[in-house]
C-alpha positions, -999 to 999 in steps of 0.1 A, spaced: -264 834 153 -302 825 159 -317 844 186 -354 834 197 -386 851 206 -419 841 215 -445 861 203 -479 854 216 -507 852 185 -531 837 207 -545 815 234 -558 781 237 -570 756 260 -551 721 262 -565 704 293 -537 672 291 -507 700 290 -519 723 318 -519 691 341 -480 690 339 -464 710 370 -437 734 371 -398 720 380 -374 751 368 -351 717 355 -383 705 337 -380 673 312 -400 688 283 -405 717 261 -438 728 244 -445 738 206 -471 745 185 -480 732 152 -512 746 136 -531 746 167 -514 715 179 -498 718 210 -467 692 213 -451 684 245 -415 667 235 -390 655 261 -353 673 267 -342 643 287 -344 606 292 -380 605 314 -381 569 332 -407 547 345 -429 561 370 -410 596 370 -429 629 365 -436 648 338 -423 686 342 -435 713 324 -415 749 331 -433 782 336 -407 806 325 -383 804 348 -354 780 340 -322 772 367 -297 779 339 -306 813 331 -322 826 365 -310 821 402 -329 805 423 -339 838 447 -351 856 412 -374 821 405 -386 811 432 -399 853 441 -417 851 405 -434 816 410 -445 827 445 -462 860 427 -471 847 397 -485 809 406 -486 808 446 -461 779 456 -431 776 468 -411 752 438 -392 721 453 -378 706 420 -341 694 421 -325 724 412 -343 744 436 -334 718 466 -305 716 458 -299 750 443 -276 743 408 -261 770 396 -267 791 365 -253 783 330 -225 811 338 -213 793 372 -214 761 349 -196 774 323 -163 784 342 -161 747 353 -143 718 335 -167 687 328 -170 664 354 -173 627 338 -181 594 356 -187 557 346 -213 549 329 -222 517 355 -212 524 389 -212 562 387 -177 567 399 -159 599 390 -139 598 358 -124 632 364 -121 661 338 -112 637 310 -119 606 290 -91 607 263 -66 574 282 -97 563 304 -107 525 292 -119 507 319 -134 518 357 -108 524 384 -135 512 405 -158 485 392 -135 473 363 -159 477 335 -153 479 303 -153 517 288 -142 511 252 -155 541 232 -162 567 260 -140 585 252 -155 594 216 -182 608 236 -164 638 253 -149 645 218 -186 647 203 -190 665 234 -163 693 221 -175 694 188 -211 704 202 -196 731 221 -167 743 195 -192 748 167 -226 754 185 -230 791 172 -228 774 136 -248 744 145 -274 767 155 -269 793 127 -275 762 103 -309 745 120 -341 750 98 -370 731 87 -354 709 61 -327 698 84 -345 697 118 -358 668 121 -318 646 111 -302 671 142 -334 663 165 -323 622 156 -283 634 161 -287 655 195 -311 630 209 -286 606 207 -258 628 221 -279 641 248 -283 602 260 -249 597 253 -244 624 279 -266 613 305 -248 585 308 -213 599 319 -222 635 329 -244 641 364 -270 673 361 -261 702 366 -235 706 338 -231 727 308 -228 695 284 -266 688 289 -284 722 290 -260 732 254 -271 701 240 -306 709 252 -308 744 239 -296 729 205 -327 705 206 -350 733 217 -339 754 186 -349 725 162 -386 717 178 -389 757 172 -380 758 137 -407 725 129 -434 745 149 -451 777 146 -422 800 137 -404 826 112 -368 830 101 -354 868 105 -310 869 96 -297 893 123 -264 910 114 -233 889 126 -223 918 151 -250 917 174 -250 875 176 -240 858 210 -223 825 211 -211 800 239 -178 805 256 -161 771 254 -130 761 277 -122 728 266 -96 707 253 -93 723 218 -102 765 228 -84 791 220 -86 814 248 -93 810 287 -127 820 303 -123 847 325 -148 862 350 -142 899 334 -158 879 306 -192 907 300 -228 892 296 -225 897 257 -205 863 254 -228 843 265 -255 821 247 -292 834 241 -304 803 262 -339 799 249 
């Protein structure tokens, strides 16, 4: 499994990037290549909507208690992003849930499952081919610890294309917070690392973490005796 660590060589100055502001749901991620910083987006940003940097404290892997004591100290304000309003739970609480899907044009809830679903209880509309989205959505999650055991440099850039698309494809029939955006996230994240400023050490297959997945297709239940070990180094 790929674990990740930023190790600060040095600093810089990069007066456009520093005028992003904190959300602990931010919208992009920063690399560096050479001394090129590159802000890339992690979701679909619209028309007039902000652009959201994060400042180490992410909703998925922190409460919101433990981030919003360490932005007061740290940065002086009081954070009022969506996840903090609204406080969404961590990648653990998500986790234990079943996916939530709904239709793609009126929003309506599509329950746990798309497999029989082909048109909207609700506003008729057609929903050929949703269904091949949840099971891309369980092939993310069934194979994630290998999909991110195989990312590196030469094949970066084709999953950046693949997940990009996936992640859209997800937008579109799963409402934040869930589990199916921030693992398709943390899969994107890993590949903008890998074509930045980074090294390659092989850790021995004992020590590797991997995502607990409770789908259609898993061998074994998630239970809450479950230990921290099992869950994914969320980068």
């Amino acid at each position: 499994m790929v674990e990740c660590e930023s190790v600060e060589l040095g600093g810089a100055v990069y007066p456009t990037i520093s005028m992003s502001n904190h959300a602990c749901s931010a919208n992009t991620s920063r690399t560096n290549h050479g001394t090129h910083g590159i802000v890339r987006a992690t979701r679909t940003i619209f028309p007039n909507e902000k652009v959201y940097d994060n400042y180490g404290y992410f909703y998925h892997t922190e409460d919101k208690e433990h981030r919003q004591g360490m932005l007061k100290v740290q940065y002086f304000f009081d954070c009022a992003c969506s996840a903090c309003k609204d406080n969404w739970p961590t990648y653990r609480d998500l986790a234990r849930e079943p996916a939530e899907y709904h239709c793609w044009a009126c929003k309506h809830s599509l329950g746990n499952s798309l497999d029989k679903v082909k048109k909207c209880p609700r506003c008729k509309k057609d929903l050929k081919g949703i269904g091949k989205i949840e099971k891309q959505i369980q092939c993310m999650h069934r194979d994630f610890r290998q999909i991110m055991d195989d990312i590196q440099e030469s094949n970066a850039e084709t999953n950046i294309k693949k997940f990009s698309q996936l992640l859209s494809e997800i937008e579109r029939v799963c409402r934040m917070p869930c589990k199916e955006m921030i693992t398709c996230q943390q899969i994107l994240l890993q590949c903008f690392a890998v074509v930045g400023n980074a090294s390659r050490v092989e850790i021995a297959p004992e020590t590797a973490q991997m995502v607990p997945y409770t789908g259609a297709g898993s061998d074994d239940e998630y239970s809450d005796e479950d230990d921290e070990g099992d869950m994914p180094g969320l980068i």
